[in-house]
C-alpha positions as a Markdown table, in Angstrom:
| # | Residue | x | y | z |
|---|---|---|---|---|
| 1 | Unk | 0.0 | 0.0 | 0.0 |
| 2 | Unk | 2.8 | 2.8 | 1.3 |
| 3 | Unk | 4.5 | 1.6 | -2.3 |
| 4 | Unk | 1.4 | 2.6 | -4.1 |
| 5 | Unk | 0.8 | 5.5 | -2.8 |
| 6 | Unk | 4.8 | 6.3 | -3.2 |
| 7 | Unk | 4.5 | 5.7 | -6.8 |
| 8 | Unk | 1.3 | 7.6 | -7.9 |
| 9 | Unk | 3.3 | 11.1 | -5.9 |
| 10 | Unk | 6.6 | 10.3 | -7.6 |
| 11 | Unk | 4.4 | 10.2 | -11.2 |
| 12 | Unk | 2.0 | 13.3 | -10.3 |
| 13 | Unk | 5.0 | 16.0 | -9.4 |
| 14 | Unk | 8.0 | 16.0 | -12.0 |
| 15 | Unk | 11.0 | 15.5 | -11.3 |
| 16 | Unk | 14.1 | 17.9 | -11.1 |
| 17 | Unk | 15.6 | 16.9 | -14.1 |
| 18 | Unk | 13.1 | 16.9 | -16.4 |
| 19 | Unk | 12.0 | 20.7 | -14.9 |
| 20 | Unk | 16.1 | 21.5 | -15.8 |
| 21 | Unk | 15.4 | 20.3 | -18.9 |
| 22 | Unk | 12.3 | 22.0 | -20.0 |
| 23 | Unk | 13.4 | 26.0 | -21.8 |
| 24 | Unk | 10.1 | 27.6 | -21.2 |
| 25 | Unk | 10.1 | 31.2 | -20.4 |
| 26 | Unk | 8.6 | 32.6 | -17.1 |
| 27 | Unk | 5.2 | 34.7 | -17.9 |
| 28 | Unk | 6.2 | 38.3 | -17.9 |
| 29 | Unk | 4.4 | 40.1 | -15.4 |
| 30 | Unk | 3.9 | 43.5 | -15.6 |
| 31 | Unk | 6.1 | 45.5 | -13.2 |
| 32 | Unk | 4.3 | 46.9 | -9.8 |
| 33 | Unk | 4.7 | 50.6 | -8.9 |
| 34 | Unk | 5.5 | 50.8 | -5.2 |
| 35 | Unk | 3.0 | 53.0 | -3.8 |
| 36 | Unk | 2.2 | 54.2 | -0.2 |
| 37 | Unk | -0.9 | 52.2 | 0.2 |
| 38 | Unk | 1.3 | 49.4 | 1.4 |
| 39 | Unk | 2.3 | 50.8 | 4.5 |
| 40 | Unk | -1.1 | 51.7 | 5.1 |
| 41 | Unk | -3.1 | 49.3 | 7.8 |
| 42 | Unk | -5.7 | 47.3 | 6.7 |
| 43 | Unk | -4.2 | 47.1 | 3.2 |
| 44 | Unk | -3.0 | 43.9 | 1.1 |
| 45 | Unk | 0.6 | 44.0 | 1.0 |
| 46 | Unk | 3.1 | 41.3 | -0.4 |
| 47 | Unk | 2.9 | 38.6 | -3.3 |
| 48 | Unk | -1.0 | 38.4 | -2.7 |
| 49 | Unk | -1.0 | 42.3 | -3.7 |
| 50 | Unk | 1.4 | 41.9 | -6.5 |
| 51 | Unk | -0.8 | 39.3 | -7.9 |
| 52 | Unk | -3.8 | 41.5 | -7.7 |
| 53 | Unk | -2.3 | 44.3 | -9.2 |
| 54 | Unk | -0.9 | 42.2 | -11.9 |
| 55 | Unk | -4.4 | 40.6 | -12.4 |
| 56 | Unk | -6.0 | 44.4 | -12.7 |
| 57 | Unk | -3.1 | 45.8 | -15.3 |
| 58 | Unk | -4.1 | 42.9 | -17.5 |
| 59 | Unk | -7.4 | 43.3 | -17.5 |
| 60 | Unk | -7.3 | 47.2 | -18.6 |
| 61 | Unk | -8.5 | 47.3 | -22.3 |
| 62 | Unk | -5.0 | 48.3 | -24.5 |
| 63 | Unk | -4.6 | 52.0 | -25.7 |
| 64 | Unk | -6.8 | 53.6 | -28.0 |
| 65 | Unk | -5.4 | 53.3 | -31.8 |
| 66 | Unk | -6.9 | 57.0 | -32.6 |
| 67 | Unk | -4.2 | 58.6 | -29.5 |
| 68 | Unk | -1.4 | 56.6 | -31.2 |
| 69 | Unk | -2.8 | 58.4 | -34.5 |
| 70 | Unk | -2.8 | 61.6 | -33.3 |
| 71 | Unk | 0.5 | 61.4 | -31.7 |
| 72 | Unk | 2.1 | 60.2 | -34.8 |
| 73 | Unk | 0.0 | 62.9 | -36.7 |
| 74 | Unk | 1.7 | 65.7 | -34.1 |
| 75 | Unk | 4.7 | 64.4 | -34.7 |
| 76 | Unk | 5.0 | 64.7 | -38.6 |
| 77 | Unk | 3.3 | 68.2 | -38.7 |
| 78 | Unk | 6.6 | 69.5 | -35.9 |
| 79 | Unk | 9.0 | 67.4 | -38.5 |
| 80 | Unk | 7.3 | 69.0 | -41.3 |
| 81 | Unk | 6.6 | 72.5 | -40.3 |
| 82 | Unk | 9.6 | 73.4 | -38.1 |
| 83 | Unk | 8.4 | 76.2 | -35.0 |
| 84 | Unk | 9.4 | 79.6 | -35.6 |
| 85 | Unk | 10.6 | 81.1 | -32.4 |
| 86 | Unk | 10.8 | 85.0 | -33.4 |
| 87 | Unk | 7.0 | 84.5 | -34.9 |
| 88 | Unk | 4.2 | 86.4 | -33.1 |
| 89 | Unk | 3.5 | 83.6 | -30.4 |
| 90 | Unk | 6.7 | 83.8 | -29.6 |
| 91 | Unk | 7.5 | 87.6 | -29.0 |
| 92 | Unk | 7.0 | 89.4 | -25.4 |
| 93 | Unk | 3.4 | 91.2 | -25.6 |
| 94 | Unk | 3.4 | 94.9 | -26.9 |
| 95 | Unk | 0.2 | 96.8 | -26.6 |
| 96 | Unk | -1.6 | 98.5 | -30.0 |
| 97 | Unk | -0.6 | 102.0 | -29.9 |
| 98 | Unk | -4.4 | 102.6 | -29.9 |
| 99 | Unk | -4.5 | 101.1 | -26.4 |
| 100 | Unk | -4.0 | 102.7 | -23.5 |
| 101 | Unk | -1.0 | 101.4 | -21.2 |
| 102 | Unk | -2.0 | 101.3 | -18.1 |
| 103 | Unk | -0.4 | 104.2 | -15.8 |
| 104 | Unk | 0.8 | 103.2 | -12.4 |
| 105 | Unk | -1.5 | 104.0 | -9.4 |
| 106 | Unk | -2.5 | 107.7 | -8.6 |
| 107 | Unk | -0.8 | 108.8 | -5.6 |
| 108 | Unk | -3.6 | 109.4 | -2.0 |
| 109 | Unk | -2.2 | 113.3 | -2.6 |
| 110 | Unk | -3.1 | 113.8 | -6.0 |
| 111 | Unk | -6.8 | 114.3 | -7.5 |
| 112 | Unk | -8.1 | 113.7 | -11.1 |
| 113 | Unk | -8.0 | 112.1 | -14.2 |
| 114 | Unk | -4.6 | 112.3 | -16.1 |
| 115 | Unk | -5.4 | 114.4 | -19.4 |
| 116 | Unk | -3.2 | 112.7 | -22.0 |
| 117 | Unk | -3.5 | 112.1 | -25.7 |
| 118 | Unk | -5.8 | 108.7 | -25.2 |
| 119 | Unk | -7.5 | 110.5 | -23.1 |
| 120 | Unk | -7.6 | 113.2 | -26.5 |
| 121 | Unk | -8.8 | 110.9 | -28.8 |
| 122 | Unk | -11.9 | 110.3 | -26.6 |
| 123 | Unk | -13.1 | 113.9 | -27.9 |
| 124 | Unk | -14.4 | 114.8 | -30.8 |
| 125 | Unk | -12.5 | 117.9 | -31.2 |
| 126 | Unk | -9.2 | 115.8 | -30.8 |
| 127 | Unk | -9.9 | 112.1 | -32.0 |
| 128 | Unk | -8.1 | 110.9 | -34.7 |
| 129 | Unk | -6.2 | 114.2 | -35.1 |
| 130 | Unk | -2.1 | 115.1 | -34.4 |
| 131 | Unk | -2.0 | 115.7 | -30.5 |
| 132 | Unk | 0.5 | 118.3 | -28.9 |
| 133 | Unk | 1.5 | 119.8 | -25.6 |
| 134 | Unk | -1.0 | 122.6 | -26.3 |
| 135 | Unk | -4.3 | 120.7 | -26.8 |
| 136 | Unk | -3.5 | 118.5 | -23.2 |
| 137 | Unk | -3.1 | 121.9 | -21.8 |
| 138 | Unk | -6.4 | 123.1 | -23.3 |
| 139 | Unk | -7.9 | 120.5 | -22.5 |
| 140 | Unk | -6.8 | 120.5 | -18.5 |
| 141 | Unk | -7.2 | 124.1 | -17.9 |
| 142 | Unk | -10.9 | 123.7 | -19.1 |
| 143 | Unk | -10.9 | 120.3 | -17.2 |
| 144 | Unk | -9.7 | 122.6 | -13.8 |
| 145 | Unk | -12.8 | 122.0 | -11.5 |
| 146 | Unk | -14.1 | 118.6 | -13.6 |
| 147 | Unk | -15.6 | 115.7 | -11.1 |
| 148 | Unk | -15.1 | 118.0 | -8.0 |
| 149 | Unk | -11.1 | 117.1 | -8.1 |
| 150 | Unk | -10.8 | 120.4 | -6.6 |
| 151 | Unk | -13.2 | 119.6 | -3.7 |
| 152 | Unk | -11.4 | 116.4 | -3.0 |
| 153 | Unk | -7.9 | 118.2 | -3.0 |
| 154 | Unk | -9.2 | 120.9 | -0.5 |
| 155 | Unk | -11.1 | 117.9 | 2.0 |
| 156 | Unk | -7.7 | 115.8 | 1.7 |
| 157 | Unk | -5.4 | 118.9 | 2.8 |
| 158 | Unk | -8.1 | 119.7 | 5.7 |
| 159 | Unk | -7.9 | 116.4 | 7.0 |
| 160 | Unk | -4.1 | 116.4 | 7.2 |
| 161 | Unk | -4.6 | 120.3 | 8.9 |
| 162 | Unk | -7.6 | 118.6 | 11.7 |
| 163 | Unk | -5.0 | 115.6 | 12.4 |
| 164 | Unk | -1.9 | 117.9 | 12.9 |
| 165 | Unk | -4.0 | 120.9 | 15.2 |
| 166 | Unk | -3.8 | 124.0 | 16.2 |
| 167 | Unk | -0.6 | 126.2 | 15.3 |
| 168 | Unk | 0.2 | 127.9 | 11.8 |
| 169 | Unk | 0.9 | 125.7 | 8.6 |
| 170 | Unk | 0.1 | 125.9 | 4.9 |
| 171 | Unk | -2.4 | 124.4 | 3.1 |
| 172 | Unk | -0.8 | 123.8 | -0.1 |
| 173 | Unk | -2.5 | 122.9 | -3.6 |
| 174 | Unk | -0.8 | 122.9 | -7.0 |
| 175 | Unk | -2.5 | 122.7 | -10.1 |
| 176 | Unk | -1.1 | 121.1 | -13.6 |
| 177 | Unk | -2.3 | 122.6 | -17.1 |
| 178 | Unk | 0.9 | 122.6 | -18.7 |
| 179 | Unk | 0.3 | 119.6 | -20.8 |
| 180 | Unk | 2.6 | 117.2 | -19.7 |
| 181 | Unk | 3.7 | 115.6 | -16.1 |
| 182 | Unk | 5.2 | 117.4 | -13.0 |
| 183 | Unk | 8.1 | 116.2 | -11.2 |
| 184 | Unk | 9.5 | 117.2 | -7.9 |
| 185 | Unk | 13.3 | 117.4 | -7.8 |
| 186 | Unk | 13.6 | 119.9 | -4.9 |
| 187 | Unk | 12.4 | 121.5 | -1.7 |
| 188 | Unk | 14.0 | 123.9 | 0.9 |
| 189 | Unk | 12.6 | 124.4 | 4.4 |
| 190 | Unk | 13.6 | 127.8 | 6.3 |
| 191 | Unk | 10.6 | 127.5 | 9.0 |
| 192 | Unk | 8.6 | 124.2 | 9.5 |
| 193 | Unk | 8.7 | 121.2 | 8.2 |
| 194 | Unk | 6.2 | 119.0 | 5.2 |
| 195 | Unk | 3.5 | 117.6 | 7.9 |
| 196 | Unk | 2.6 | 114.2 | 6.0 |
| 197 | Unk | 5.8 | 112.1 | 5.9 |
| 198 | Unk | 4.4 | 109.6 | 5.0 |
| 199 | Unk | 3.2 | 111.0 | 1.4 |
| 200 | Unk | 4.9 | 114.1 | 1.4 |
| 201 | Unk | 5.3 | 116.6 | -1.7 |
| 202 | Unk | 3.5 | 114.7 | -4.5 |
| 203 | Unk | 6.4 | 112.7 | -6.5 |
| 204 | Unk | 4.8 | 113.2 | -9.8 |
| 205 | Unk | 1.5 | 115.9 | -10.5 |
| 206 | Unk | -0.2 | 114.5 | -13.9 |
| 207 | Unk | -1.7 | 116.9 | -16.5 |
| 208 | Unk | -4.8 | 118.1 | -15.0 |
| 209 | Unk | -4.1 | 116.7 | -11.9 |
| 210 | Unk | -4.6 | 118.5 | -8.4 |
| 211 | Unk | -1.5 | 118.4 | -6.0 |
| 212 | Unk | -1.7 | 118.7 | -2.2 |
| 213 | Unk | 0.4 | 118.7 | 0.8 |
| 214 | Unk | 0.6 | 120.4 | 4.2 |
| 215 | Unk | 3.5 | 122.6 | 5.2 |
| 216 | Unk | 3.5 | 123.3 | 9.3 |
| 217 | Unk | 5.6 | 125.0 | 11.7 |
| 218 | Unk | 7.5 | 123.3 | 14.3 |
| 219 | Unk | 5.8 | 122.4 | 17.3 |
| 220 | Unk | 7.0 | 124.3 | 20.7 |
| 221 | Unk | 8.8 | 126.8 | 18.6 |
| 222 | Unk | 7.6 | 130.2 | 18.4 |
| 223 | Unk | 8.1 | 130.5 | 14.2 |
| 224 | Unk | 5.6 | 130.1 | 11.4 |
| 225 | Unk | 5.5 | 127.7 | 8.2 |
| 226 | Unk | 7.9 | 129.0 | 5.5 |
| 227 | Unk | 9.1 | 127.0 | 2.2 |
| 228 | Unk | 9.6 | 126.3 | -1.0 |
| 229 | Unk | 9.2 | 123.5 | -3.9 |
| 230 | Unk | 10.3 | 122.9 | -7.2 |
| 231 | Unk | 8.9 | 120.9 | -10.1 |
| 232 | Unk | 10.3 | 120.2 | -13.3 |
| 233 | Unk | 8.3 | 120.1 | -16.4 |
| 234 | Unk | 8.3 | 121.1 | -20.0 |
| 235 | Unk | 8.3 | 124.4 | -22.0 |
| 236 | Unk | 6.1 | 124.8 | -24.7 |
| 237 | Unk | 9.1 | 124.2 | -27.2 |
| 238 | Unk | 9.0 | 120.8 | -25.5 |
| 239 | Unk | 12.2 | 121.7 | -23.0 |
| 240 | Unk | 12.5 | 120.4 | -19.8 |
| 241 | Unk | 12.6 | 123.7 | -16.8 |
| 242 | Unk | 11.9 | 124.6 | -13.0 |
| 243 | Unk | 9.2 | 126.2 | -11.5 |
| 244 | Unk | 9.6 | 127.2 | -8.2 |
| 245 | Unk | 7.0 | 127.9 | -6.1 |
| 246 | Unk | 7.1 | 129.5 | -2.2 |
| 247 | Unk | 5.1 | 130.6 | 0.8 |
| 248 | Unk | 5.2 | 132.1 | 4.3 |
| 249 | Unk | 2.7 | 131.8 | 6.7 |
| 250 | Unk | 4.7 | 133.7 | 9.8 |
| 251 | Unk | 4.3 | 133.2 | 13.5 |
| 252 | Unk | 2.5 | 136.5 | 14.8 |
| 253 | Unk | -0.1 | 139.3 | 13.6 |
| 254 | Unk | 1.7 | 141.5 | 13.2 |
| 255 | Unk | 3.3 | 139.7 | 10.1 |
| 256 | Unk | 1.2 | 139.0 | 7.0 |
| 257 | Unk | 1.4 | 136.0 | 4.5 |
| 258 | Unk | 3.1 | 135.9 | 1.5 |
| 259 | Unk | 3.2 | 134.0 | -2.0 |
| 260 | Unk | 6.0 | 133.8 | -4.7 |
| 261 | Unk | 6.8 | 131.9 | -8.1 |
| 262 | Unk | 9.8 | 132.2 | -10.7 |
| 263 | Unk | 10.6 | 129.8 | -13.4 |
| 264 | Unk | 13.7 | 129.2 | -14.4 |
| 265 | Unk | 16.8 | 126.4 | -16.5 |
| 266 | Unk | 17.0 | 122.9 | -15.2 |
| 267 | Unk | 18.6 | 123.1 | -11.7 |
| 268 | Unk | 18.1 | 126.9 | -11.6 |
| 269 | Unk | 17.5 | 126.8 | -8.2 |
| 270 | Unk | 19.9 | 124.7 | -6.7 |
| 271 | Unk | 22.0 | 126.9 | -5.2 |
| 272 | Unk | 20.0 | 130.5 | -5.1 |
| 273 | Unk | 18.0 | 129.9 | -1.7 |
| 274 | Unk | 19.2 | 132.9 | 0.2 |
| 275 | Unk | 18.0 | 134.9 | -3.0 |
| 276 | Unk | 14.9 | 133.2 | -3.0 |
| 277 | Unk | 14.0 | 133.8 | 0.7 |
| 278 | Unk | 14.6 | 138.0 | 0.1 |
| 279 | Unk | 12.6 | 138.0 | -3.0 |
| 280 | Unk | 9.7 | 135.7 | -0.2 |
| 281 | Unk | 9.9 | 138.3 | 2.2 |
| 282 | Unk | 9.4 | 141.0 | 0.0 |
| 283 | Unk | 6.3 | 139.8 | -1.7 |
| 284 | Unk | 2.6 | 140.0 | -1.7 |
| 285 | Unk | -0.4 | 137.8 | -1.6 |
| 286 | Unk | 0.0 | 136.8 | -4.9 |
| 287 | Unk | 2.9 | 136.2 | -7.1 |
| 288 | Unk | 2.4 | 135.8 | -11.4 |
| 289 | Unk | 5.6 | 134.5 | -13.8 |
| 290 | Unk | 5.8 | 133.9 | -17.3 |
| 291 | Unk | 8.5 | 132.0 | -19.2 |
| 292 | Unk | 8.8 | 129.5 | -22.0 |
| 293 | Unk | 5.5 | 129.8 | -23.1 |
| 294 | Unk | 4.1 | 128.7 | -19.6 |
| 295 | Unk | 2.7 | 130.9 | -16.7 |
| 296 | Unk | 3.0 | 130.4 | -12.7 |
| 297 | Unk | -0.1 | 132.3 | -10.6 |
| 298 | Unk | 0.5 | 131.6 | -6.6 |
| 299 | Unk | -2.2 | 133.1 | -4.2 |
| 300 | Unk | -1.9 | 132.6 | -0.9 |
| 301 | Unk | -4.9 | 133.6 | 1.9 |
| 302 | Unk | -4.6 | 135.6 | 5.7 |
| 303 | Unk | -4.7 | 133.7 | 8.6 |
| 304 | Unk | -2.6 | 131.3 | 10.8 |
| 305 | Unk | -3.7 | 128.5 | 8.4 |
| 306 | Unk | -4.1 | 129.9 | 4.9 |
| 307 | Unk | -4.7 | 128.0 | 1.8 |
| 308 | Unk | -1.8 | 128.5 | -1.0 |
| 309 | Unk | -2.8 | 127.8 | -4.2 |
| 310 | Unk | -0.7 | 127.7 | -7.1 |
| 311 | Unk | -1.3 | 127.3 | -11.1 |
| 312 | Unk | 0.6 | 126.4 | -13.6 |
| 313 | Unk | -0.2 | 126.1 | -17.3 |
| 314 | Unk | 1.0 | 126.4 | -20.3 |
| 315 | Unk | -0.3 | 129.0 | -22.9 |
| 316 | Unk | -2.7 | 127.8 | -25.3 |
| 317 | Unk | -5.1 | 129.4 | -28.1 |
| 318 | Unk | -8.8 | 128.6 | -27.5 |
């Protein structure tokens, strides 16, 4: 019986030799990504995953034949038609000259919209016509009180005056009309001091903007608000010059306000303060210049917290 039963397992399981002597290939199996579910409890994890895996990859239905298509397709139109790299899909963007670029924010201390030649072409006097310094000037000095920008200018400056207090200061307010952008390049201080540091004079007044800021005298000191400014902007020949532009607002009432302008060369004023502050002292309420085509009118009020306002535009026919 135990020699039975020894001969039927020898004939059922074959033997080494004739397994060594067999040349079949192993079944290729798919290789198994390793992924992070296998350290995850309560997962499958070892041959008995691998086998699953392997079961489920060679169940999935092959690739579409129309992808391989389109791939090959792709692949003969970029051998065929070679990519141009200076065409238009390949060059920065550069907006149509009948856009308008987009103009960095206005700064809190400035007021209105920026009269330039888009802004031109949206009138039918202007549009689709040759632009120059002298229509944007036209067009800002009619443009002066337009959306209450003069209003706003005047509330801003009060505000900075109700936060600063009692005590003499200047309520300053510069207007652009001369057709083209302001720039500040100087200031000189003989008594007081600009009150809003943070903002201070306006870095650039646009054309048919509204400027503000508030001069003030120095706290515990028994002197007044006294100073000057310069911008630098174009002449009407399209040359770049100074406008100065000065006030006093003295410390007792005995002593009465004053308001002065000049316009002069680029960097006119650099070194002419002392002669600046005798031609201050010795002038009036109001102060007119004229140079270069352009004018400068400064007015300046009484009291120990006047308003000075200054305009300055360049001439223009109507």
């Amino acid at each position: 019986m135990l020699n039975e039963i020894h001969m039927s397992r020898s004939n059922s399981v074959p033997s080494l030799e004739k397994m060594e002597g067999q040349k079949t290939q192993p079944q290729h199996v798919a290789p198994i990504e390793r992924s992070s579910v296998e350290h995850m409890p309560g997962t499958k994890a070892g041959p008995e995953w691998n086998r699953e895996s392997a079961r489920a990859s060679s169940s999935q239905p092959p690739p579409v034949r129309a992808n391989k298509e389109a791939q090959d397709a792709t692949t003969t139109q970029k051998s065929w038609f070679q990519r141009d790299e200076s065409g238009p899909s390949h060059q920065s963007f550069a907006p149509r000259q009948t856009e308008r670029v987009v103009a960095k924010e206005t700064a809190p201390n400035c007021f209105g919209e920026v009269v330039d030649d888009y802004k031109l072409n949206e009138l039918v006097r202007y549009a689709g016509k040759a632009k120059t310094q002298e229509d944007r000037a036209r067009q800002a000095w009619c443009a002066v009180n337009e959306d209450d920008k003069k209003g706003k200018a005047l509330r801003y400056v009060d505000v900075l005056k109700a936060l600063y207090g009692n005590g003499q200061s200047t309520l300053c307010l510069v207007y652009n009309a001369t057709g083209d952008t302001l720039y500040h390049v100087a200031h000189h201080d003989w008594y007081g001091y600009i009150n809003d540091s943070k903002e201070g004079y306006p870095a650039e007044i646009g054309n048919s903007q509204w400027g503000v800021f508030h001069h003030v005298h120095r706290q515990g000191e028994p002197s007044g608000s006294m100073g000057a400014v310069v911008y630098r902007g174009k002449k009407k020949d399209g040359q770049d010059q100074d406008y100065l532009l000065a006030w006093s607002t003295p410390w007792g009432i005995w002593y009465r306000n004053k308001a002065y302008c000049e316009i002069g060369g680029v960097d006119y004023f650099k070194r002419r303060w002392d002669e600046i502050y005798v031609k201050l002292e010795n002038a009036d309420y109001s102060s007119r210049t004229k140079s270069g085509g352009c004018e400068i009118e400064a007015l300046i009020d009484k009291g120990d917290s006047p308003k000075f306002t200054a305009t300055l535009k360049t001439e223009h026919g109507p």
